[in-house]
ROVOTOR-514043 format. One record per atom (N, C-alpha, C, O): z, x, y. Coordinates in steps of 0.2 Angstrom, whole numbers, plus 5000, padded with zeros to 4 digits. Each point is the difference from the previous one (the first is absolute). Example, Ala and Ser with C-alpha at 12.3 -4.5 7.8 and 13.67 -1.06 7.14 Angstrom:
BEGIN
503950664972/500049965006/500050045006/500350054999/499349935006/500150045006/500349965005/500150035006/
This chain:
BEGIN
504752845048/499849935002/499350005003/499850045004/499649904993/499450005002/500249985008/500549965002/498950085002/499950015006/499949905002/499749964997/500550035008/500049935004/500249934995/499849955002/500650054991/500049974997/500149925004/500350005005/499349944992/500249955000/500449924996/499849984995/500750005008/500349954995/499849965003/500049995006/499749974987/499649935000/500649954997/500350014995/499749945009/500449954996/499949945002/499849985006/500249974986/499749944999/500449984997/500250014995/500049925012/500549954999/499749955004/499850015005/500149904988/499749955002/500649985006/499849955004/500850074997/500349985005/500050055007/500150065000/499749915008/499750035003/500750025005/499950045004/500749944995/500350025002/500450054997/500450035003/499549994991/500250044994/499650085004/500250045003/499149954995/499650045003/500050035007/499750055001/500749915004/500050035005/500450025000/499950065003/501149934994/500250035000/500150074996/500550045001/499249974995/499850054998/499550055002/500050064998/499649915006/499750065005/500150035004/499850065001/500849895003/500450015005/500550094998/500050065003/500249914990/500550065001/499950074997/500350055001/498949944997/499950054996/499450045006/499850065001/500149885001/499650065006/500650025006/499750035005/500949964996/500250045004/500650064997/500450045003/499349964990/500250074995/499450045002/499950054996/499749935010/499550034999/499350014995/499650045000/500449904997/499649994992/499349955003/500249965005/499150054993/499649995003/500149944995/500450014995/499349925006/500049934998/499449974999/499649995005/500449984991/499549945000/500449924994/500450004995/499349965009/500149954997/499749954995/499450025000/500749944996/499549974997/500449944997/500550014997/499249915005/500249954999/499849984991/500249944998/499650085000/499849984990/499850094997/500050055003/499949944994/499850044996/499350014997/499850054997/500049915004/499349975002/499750055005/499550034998/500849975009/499750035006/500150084999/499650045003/500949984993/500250065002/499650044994/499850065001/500149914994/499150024994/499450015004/499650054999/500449885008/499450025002/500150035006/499550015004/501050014997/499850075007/500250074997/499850055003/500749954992/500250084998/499450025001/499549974999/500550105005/499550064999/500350044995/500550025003/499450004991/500150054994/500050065004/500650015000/499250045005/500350055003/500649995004/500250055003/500149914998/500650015004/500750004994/500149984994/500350045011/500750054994/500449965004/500050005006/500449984989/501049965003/500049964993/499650014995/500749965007/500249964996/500049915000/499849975005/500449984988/499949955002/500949964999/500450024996/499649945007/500549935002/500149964997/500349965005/499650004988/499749955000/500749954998/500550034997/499649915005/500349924998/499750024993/499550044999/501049924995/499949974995/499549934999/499549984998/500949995004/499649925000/499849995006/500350005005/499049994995/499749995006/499349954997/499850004994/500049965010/499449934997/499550044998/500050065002/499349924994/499450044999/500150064997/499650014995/501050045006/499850054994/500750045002/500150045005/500249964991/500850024999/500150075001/499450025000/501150035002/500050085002/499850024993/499750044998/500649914997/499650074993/499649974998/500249994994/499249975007/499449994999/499850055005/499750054997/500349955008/499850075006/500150074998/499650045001/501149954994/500150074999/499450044996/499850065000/499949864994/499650024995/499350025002/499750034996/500049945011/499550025003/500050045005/499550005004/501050044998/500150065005/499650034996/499550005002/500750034991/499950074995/499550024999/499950064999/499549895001/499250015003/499850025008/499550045000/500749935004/500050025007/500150075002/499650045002/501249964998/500550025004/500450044993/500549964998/499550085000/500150014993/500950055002/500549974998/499550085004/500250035003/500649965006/500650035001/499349945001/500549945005/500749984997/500249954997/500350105005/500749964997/500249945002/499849995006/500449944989/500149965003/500849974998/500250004995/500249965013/500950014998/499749904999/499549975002/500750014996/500149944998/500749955004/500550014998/499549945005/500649965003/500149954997/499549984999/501049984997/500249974997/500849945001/500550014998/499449975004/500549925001/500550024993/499950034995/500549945006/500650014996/499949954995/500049945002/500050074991/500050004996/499350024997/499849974995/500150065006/499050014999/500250074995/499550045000/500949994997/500150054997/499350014994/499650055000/500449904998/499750024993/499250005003/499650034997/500449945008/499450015004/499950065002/499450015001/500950045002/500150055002/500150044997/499950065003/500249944990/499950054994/499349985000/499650035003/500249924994/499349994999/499350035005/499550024999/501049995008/499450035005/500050104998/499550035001/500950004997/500150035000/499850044993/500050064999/499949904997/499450014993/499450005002/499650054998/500349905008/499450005002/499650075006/499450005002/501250044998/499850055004/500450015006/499950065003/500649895002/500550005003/500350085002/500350024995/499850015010/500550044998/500950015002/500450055000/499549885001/500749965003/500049945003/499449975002/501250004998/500149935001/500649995003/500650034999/499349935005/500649995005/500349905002/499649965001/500950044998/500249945001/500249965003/500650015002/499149935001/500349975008/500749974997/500149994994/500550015012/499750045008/500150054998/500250004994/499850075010/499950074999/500150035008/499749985005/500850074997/499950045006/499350035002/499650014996/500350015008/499450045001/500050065001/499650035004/500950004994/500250094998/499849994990/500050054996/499949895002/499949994992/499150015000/499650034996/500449935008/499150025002/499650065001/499550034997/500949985009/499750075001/500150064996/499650045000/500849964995/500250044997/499550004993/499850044996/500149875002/499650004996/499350055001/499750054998/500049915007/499450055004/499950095001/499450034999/501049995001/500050065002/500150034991/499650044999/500749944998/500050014992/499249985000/499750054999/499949905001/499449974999/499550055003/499450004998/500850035007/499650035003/500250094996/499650044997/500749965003/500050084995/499650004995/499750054998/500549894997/499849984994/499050035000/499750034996/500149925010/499550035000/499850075002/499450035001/500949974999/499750115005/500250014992/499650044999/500949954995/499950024994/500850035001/500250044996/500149955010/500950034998/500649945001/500449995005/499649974988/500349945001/500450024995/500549965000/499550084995/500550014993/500650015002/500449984996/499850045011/500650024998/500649944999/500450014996/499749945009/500249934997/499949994992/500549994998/499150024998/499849984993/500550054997/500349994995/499650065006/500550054998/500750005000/500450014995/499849975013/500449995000/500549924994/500649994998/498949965002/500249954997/500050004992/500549994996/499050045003/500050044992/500650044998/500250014994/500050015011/500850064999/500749965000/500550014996/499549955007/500449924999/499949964995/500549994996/498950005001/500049984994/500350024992/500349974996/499650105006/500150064995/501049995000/500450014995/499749975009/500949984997/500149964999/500649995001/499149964996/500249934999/499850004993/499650024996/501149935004/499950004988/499749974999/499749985004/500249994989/499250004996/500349895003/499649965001/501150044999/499949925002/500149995006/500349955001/499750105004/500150005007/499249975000/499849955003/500050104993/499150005004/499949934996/499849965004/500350024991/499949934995/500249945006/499749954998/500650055007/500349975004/499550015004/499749945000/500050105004/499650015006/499449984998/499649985004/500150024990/499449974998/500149945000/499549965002/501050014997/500049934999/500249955008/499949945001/500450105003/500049995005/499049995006/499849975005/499950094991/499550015004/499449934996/499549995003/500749994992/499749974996/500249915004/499749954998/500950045006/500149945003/500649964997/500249955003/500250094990/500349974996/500649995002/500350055001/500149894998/500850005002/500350024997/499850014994/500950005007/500350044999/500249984991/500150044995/499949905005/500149954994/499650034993/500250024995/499149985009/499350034993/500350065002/500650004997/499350045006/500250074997/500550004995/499850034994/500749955007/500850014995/499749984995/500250044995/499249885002/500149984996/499550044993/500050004994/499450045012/499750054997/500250084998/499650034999/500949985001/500450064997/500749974998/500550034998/499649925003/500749984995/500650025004/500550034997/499649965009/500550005004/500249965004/499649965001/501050035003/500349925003/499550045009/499750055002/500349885001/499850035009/500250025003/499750015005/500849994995/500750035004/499950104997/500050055004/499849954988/499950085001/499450045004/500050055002/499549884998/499250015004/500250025008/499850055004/500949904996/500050025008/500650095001/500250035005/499749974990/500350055001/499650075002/500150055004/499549954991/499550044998/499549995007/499850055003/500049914998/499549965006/500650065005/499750054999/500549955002/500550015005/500150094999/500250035005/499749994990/500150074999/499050025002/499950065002/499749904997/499550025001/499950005009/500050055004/500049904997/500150005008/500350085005/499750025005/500850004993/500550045001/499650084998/499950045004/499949964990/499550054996/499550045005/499850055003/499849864998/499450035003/499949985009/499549985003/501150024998/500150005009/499849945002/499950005006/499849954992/499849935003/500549955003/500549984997/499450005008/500449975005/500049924997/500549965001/499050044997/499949924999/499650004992/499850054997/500149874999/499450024996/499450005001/499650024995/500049955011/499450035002/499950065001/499550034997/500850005005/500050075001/500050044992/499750054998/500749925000/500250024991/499350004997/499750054998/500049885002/499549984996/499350055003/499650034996/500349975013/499550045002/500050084997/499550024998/501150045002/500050044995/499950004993/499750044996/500549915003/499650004993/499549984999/499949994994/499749995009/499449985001/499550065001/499450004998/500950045004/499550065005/500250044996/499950065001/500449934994/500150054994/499849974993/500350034995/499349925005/499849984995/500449994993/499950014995/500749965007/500649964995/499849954998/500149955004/499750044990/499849944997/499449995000/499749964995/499850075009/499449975000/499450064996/499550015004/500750024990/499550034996/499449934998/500249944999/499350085001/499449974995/500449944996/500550004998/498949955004/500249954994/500749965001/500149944998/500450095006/500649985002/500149945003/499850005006/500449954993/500149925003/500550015005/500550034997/499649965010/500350005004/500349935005/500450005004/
C-alpha cells in the first residue's frame, strides 16, 4: 500500500461527509473532505495516493461526471461510488465509467472500510484477487443462470427476464435464487456489485 494514502470524499451532504470522516479517520485513514465536486478538481494535487468517495447525485456535476474528469488529473485514483437505493443502473453506469465499486445506502461501516482498503490495494496493483475470486463463482453458473444475472445487472424484472427466454417468473425466481447461493451474495446489491466488478454484461457496445 502507497505510503500516507489519503481518502477524499465528496458529498453535497455535510452531514454525510462528516460522518464519513469521522469513521474513517478513526481506522486510522488520513481524510479530506469536499462539498461538490467542483471543489475537489480544484484542490486535488495529482501526487497524492488514496483513494476517492464520491455520492452519485450531487448539484453542479454528478460522482460520474467526476468520474470522467478524475482520468485526466488523477488518472491512477480508485474511486468507490455511494448510491441511494434504487440507483442500480446508475451504479453500473459509474462503473463503466471507471468506478472500482459501488456501495448502497444504508450500508454498515465494516462495508466501507473494506471497500477502501480493496481500493487502496487496487492501486498499489494487488486488487485481482477478489476478481478472481468472483470470476471462479461465475465459472459455475449455467448458461441461464448467468442469462439471469445479466439481466438482473441490466435492472430487469423478473417478468422481462422470463419473457426474454421464454420462461414463466416463478422459474426466474428460481434461477435468481440458485445465482444468489452460487455466487455467495447476501443481498442483490451485493449480487449486482460482483458482477459488475467482473464485467457481466458490460462488453463494448452493450446497452445496460
Amino acid at each position: 500500500m502507497s505510503a500516507n494514502p489519503v481518502i477524499h470524499i465528496v458529498d453535497d451532504d455535510e452531514a454525510v461527509r462528516q460522518s464519513l470522516a469521522f469513521m474513517l479517520g478513526s481506522a486510522g485513514l488520513p481524510v479530506r473532505v469536499y462539498e461538490s465536486a467542483v471543489a475537489f478538481l480544484e484542490d486535488i494535487d495529482p501526487s497524492v495516493s488514496g483513494c476517492l468517495v464520491t455520492d452519485v447525485r450531487m448539484p453542479d456535476m454528478t460522482g460520474i461526471e467526476l468520474l470522467g474528469r478524475i482520468k485526466d488529473k488523477v488518472p491512477f485514483m480508485p474511486a468507490i461510488v455511494i448510491t441511494g437505493h434504487g440507483d442500480i443502473p446508475l451504479a453500473v453506469e459509474a462503473m463503466k465509467a471507471g468506478a472500482v465499486d459501488f456501495i448502497e445506502k444504508p450500508f454498515e461501516d465494516e462495508v466501507l472500510l473494506k471497500a477502501v482498503e480493496a481500493a487502496l490495494k487496487k492501486a498499489d496493483g494487488d486488487g485481482d484477487t477478489q476478481t478472481r475470486e468472483i470470476l471462479g463463482r461465475l465459472a459455475n453458473l449455467s448458461e441461464r443462470e448467468r442469462q439471469v444475472l445479466e439481466g438482473l445487472v441490466a435492472g430487469q424484472a423478473n417478468k422481462v427476464i422470463a419473457a426474454a427466454y421464454g420462461i414463466s417468473p416463478r422459474t426466474v425466481e428460481v434461477y435468481r435464487a440458485n445465482v444468489m447461493t452460487k455466487m455467495q451474495a447476501k443481498s442483490l446489491s451485493e449480487l449486482v456489485r460482483m458482477a459488475v466488478l467482473a464485467h457481466v454484461g458490460m462488453s463494448p457496445g452493450t446497452a445496460i
